[in-house]
MARGUTOR-495028 format. One record per residue: residue in one letter; x, y, z of N, C-alpha, C, O in turn. Coordinates in steps of 0.1 Angstrom, whole numbers, padded with zeros to 4 digits, always signed. Each point is the difference from the previous one (the first is absolute). Example, Ala and Ser with C-alpha at 12.3 -4.5 7.8 and 13.67 -1.06 7.14 Angstrom:
2
a+0132-0057+0078-0009+0012+0000+0009+0012+0000+0010+0000+0007;s-0014+0011-0014+0009+0011+0000-0008+0011+0008+0005+0011+0001;
# end
This chain:
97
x+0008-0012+0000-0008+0012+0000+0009+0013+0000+0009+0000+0008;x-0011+0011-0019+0008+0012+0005-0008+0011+0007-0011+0006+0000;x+0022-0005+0005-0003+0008+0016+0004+0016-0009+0005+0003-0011;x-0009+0006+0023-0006+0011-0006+0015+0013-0005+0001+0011-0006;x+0004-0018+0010+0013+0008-0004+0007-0005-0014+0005+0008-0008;x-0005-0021+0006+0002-0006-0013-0011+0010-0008+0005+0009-0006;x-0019-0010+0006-0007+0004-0006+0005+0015+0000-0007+0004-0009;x+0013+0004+0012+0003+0016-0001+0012-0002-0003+0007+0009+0003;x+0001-0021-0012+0010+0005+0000-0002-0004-0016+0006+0006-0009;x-0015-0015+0006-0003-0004-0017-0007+0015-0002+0004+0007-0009;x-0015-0003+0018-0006+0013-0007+0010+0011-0002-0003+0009-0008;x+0018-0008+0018+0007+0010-0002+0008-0001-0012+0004+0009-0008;x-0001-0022+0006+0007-0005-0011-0006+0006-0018+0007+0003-0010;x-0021-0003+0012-0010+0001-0010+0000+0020+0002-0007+0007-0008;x+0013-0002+0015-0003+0015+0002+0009+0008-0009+0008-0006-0007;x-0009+0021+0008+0012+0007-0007+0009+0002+0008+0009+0007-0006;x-0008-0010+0019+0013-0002+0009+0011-0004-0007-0002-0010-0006;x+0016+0018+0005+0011-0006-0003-0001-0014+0012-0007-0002+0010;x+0019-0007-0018+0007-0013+0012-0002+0009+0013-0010-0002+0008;x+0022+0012-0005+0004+0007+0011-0011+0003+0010-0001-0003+0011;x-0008+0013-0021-0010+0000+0008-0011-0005+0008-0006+0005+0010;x+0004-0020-0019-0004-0009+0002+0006-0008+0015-0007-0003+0010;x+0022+0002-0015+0003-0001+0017+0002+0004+0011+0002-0007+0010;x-0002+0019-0011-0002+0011+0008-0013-0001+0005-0001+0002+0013;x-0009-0004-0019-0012-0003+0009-0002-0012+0004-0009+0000+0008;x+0015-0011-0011-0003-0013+0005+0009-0001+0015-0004-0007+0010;x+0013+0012-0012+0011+0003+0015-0008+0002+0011+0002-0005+0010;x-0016+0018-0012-0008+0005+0006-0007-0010+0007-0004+0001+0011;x+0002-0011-0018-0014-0009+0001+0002-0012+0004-0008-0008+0004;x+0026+0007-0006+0006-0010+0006-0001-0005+0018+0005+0004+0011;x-0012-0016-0014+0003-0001+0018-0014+0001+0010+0000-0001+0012;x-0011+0004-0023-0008+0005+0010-0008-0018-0003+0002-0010-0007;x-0012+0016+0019-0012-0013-0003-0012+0000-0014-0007+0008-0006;x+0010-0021+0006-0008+0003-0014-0014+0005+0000-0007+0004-0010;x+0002-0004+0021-0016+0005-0001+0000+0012+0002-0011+0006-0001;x+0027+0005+0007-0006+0011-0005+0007+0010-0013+0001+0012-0003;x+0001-0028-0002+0002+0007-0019-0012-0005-0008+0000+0002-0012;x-0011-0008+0018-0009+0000-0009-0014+0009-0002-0012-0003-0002;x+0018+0013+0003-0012+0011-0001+0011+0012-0010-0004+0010-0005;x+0017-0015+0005+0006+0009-0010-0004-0006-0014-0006+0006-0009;x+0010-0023+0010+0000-0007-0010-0014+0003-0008+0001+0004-0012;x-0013-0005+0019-0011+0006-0008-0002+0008-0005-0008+0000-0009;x+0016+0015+0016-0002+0010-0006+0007+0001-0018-0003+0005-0010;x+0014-0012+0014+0012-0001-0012-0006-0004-0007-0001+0006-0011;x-0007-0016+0011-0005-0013-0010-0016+0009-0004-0004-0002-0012;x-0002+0010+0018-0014+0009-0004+0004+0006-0006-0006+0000-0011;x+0018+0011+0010+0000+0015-0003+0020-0003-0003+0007+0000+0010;x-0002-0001-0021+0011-0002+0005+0009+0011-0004+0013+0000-0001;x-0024+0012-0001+0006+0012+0003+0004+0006+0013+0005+0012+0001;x-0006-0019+0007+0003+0001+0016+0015+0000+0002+0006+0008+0008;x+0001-0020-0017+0013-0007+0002+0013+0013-0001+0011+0000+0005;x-0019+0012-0014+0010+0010-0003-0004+0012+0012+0007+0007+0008;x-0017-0008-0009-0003+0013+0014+0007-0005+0016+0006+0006+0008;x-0010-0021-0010+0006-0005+0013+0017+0006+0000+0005+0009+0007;x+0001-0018-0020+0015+0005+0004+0004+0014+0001+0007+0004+0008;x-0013+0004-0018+0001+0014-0002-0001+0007+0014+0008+0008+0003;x-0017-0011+0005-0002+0006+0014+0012-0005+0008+0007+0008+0005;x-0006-0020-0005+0013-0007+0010+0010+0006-0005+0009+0000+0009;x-0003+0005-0020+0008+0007-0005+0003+0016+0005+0009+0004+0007;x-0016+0000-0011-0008+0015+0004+0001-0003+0016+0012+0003+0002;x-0016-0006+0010+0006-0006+0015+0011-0001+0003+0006+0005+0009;x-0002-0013-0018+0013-0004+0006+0012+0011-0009+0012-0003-0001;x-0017+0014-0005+0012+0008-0006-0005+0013+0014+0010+0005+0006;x-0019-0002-0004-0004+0009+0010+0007-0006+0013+0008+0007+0006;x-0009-0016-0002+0006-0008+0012+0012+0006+0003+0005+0006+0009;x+0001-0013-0023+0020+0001-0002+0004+0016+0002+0010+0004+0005;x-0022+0007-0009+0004+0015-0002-0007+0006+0018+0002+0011+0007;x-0007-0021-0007-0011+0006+0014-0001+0009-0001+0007+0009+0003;x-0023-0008-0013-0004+0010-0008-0020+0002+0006-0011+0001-0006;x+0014+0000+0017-0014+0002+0005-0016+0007-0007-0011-0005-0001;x+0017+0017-0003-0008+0005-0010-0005-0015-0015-0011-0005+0000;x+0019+0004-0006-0002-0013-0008-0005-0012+0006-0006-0009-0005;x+0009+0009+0017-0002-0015+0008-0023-0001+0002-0010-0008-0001;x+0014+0022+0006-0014+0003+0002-0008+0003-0015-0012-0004+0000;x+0016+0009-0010-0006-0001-0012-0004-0016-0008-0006-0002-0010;x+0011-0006+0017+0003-0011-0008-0012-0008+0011-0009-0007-0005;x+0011+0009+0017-0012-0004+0012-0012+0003-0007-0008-0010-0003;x+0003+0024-0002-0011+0011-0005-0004-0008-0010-0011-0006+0001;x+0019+0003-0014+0000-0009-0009-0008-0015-0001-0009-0004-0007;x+0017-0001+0018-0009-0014+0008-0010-0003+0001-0006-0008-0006;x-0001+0020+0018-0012+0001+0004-0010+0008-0015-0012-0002+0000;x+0016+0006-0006-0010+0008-0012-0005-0017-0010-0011-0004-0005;x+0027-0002+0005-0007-0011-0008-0007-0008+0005-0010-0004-0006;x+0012+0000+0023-0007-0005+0010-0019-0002-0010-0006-0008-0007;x+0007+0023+0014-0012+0006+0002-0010-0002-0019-0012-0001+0000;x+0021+0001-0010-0001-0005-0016-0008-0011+0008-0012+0001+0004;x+0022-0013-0004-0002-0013-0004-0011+0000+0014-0004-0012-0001;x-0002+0017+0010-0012-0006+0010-0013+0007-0007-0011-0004+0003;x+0013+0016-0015-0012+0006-0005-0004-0009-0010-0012-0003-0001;x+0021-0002-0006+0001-0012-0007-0007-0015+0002-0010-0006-0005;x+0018+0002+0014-0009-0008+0009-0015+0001+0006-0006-0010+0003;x+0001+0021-0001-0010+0006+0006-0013-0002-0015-0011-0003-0001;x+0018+0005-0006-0008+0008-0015-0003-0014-0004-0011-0003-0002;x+0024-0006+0000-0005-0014+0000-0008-0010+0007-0004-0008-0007;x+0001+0007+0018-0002-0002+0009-0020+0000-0002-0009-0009+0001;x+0008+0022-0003-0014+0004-0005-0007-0001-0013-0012+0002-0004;x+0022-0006-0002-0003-0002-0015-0005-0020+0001-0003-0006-0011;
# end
């Protein structure tokens, strides 16, 4: 059976992620338990326009991190919560439909 991290690593494989970046996020994801990579894996596998926003933000984090760039740190927070807030109106709209 593949477990949920295999499954994110064929869908990252299938992405426009270089190799690098590809493993750059798998390092991320390395290690954890697998049940709580399976609510990523779905999202990758629904929408797998996700795969690039995911890295893109962990990117964007972790260059603010290295600069300890609070102003950025907090725009990228603001960011989060706006898409948050997308994807539950979304849900919401579906939901009723």
């Amino acid at each position: 059976m593949e477990t949920n991290y295999q499954k994110i690593r064929t869908l990252l494989s299938n992405s426009d992620l270089s190799a690098e970046e590809q493993d750059n996020l798998l390092i991320l994801l390395l290690g954890r338990p697998d049940e709580e990579l399976a609510p990523l894996a779905e999202l990758f596998t629904e929408d797998p326009s996700w795969i690039r926003k995911i890295y893109d933000n962990y990117k964007a984090k972790q260059e603010a991190f290295t600069n300890q760039d609070k102003k950025t740190w907090q725009e990228i927070l603001k960011g989060e919560e706006s898409m948050l807030q997308d994807i539950l109106k979304q849900e919401i709209t579906t939901s009723q439909t």
